[in-house]
C-alpha positions in Angstrom: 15.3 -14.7 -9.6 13.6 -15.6 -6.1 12.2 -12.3 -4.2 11.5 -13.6 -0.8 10.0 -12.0 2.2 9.9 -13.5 5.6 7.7 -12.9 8.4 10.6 -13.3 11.0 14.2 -11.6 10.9 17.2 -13.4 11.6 18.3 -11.7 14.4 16.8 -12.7 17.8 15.8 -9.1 18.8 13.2 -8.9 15.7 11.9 -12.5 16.1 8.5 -12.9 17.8 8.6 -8.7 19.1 5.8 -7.0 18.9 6.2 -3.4 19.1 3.8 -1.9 22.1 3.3 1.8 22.1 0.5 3.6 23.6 -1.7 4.1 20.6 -1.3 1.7 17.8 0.8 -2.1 17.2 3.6 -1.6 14.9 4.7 -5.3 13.6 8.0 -6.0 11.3 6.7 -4.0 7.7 9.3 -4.3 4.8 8.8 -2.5 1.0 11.6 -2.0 -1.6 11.7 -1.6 -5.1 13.5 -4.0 -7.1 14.9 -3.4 -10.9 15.2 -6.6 -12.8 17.6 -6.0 -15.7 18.3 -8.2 -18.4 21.2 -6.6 -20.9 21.6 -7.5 -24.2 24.4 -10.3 -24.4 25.2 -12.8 -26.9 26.1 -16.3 -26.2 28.5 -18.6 -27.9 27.2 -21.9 -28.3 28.8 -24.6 -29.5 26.9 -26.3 -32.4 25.0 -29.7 -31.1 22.0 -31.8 -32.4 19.2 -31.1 -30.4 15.3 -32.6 -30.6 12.6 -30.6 -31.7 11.8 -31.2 -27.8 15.0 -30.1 -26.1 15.0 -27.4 -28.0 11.2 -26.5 -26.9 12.4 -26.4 -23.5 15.7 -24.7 -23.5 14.7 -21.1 -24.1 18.2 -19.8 -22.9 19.8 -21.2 -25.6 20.0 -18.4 -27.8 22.0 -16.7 -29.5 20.9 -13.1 -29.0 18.9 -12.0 -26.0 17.2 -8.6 -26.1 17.0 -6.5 -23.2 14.7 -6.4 -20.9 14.1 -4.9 -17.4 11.2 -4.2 -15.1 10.6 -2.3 -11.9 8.9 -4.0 -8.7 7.5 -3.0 -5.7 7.3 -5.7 -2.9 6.0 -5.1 0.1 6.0 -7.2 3.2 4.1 -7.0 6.6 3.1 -9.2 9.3 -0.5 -8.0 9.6 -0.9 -9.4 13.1 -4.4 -11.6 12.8 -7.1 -11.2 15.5 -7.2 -14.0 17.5 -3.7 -13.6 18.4 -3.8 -9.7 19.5 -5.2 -9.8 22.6 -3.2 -10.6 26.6 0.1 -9.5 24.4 -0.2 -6.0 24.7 -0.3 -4.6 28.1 0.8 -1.2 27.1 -2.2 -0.7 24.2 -5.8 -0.1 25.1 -7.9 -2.7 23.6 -10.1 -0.5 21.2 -6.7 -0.1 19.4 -6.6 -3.9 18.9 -9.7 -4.6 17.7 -9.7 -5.8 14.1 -12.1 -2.9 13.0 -10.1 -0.5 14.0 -6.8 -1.8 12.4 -8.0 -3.2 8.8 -9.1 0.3 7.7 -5.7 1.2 8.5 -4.3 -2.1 6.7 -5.7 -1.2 3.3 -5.2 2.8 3.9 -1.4 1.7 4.0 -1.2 -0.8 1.0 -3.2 1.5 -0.9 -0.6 4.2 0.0 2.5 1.9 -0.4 0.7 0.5 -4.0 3.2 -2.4 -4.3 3.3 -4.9 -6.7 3.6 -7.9 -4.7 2.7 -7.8 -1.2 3.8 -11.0 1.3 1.4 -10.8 4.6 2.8 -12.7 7.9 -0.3 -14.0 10.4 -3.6 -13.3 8.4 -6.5 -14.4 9.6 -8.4 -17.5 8.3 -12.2 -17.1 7.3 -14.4 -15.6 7.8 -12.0 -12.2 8.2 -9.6 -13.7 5.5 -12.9 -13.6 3.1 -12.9 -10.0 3.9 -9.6 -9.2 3.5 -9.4 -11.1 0.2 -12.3 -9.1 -1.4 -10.7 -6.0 -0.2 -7.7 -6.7 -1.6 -9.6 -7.6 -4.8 -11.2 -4.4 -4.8 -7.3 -2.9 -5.1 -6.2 -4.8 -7.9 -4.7 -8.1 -6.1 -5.0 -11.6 -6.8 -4.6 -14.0 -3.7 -3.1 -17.3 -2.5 -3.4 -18.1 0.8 -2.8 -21.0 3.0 -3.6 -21.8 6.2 -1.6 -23.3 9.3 -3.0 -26.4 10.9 -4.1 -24.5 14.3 -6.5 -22.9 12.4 -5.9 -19.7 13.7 -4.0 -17.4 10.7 -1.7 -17.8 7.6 0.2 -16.8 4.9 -1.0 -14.8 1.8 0.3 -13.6 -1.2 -1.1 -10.7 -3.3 0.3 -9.3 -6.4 -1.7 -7.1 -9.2 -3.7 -9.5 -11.7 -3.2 -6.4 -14.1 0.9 -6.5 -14.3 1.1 -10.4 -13.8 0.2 -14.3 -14.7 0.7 -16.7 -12.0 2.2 -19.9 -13.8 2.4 -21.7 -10.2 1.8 -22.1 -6.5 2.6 -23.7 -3.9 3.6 -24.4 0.0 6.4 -26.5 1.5 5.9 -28.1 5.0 9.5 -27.5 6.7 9.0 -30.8 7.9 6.1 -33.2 7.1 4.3 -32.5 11.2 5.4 -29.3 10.8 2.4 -26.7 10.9 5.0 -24.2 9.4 5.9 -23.6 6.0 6.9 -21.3 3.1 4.5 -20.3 0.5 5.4 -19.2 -3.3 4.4 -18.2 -6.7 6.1 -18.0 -9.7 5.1 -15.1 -11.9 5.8 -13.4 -15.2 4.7 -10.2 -16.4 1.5 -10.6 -18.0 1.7 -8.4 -21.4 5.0 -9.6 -22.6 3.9 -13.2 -21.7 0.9 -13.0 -23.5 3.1 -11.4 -26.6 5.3 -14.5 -25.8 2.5 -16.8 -26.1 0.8 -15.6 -29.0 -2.0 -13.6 -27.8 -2.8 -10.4 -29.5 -5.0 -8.9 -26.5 -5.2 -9.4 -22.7 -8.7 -10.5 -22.8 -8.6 -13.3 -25.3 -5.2 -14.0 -23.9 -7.0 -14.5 -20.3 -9.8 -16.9 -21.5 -7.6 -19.0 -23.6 -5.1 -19.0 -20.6 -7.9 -21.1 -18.5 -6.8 -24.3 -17.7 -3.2 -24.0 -19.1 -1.9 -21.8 -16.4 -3.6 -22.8 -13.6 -3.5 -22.9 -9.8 -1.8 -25.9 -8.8 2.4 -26.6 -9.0 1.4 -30.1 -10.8 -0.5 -28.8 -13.8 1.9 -25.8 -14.3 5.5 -27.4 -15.2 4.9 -28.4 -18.6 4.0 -24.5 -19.5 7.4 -23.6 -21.1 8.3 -19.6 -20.6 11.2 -18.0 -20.8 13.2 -18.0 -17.4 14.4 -14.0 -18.1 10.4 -13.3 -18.1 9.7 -15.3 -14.9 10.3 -14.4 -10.9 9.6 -16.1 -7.8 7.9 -14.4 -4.7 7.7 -15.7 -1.5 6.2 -15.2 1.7 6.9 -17.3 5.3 6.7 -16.7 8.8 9.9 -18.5 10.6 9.9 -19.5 13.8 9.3 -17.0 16.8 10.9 -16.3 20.1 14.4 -15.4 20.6 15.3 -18.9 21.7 14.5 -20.2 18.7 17.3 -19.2 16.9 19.0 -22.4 15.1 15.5 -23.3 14.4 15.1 -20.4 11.9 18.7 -21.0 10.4 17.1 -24.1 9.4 14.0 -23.5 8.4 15.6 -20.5 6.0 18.4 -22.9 4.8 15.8 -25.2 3.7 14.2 -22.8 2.1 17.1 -21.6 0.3 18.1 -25.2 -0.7 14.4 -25.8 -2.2 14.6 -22.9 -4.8 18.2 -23.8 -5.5 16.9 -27.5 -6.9 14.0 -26.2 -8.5 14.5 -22.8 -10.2 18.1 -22.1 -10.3 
């Protein structure tokens, strides 16, 4: 299952509008809660000599699946970083745009909204971004940020350390001198992963769990889960501007065709 947010609609009147009203900047913010449901079905499959290996790595070949299902809350909002809110908004007094005004009001919403997973368009890189990560922290949310190349803001990724494991990372260049990109993590829902795995409580399941699930997309694929207990959230920012229409088509088919070859 792939949840992705983007920072950028589709259609032209969204893309690259910021919203000017007299008192406050309202950019593009997007929550929804989404059931997962996995019924109990039962496959037929046709007897076949298999290696202790293959079968290792092909979890869905089962013959009974239980049910499962889990509720999640995403959340997505282009945050709009610092350095790019001022000579934008003619219409908004400056005091409204300065950064210590808004990020109170950042974290007063997410802690209102309390999603799961939350996707933020056009954070700021250090040193606000340390800021905003150890707030964030302080909420229950594990990071992963990346920066573009002009140095200016990012993408980030939060989702509660308490409900999940992150089993891998990572961020795709839509082309190799592009200073766009997607970013992603794959997920599973921490207590029935641990049960999965073995572990008989969340804290010896976390310090055994070092170095086996780590950070990077290398070190992560030869950790076998089940698929049903696994999602994928993603967070980009397409490209802005209302003339740069086909340019998002294509950044968002490549996207699509990147999680078709690897997850589906």
């Amino acid at each position: 299952l792939l949840l992705l947010t983007m920072g950028q609609l589709l259609n032209s009147n969204c893309c690259g509008h910021r919203n000017a009203y007299s008192s406050k900047i309202v950019k593009q913010r997007w929550i929804k809660n989404v059931s997962i449901s996995h019924a109990s079905t039962r496959q037929e499959v046709t007897p076949q000599k298999v290696s202790s290996t293959q079968q290792a790595t092909s979890p869905a070949k089962v013959g009974f699946q239980p049910a499962q299902s889990m509720e999640i809350k995403l959340m997505h909002w282009n945050i709009l970083a610092d350095k790019l809110a001022y000579g934008s908004f003619p219409l908004v007094e400056e005091r409204y745009l300065k950064w210590e005004f808004r990020f109170s009001l950042i974290l007063q919403q997410i802690k209102q909204m309390d999603p799961d997973c939350i996707g933020l368009s056009e954070v700021d890189v250090m040193p606000h971004y340390k800021r905003i990560a150890e707030a964030m922290s302080s909420l229950g949310y594990q990071d992963y940020f990346v920066e573009k190349s002009n140095g200016v803001s990012g993408s980030a990724i939060f989702f509660k350390r308490d409900k999940f494991i992150c089993l891998e990372q990572n961020f795709i260049r839509f082309a190799p001198d592009s200073s766009q990109f997607f970013i992603y993590c794959r997920l599973a829902k921490r207590e029935t992963l641990l049960s999965q795995l073995g572990f008989k409580s969340p804290i010896s399941g976390i310090d055994s769990l070092k170095g086996t699930l780590g950070k990077s997309a290398s070190t992560n694929r030869n950790v076998v889960i089940d698929p049903k207990l696994q999602f994928v959230f993603g967070e980009t920012h397409l490209k802005a501007k209302p003339k740069y229409m086909e340019q998002r088509v294509s950044q968002t088919q490549k996207i699509v065709a990147y999680f078709k070859e690897q997850f589906q």
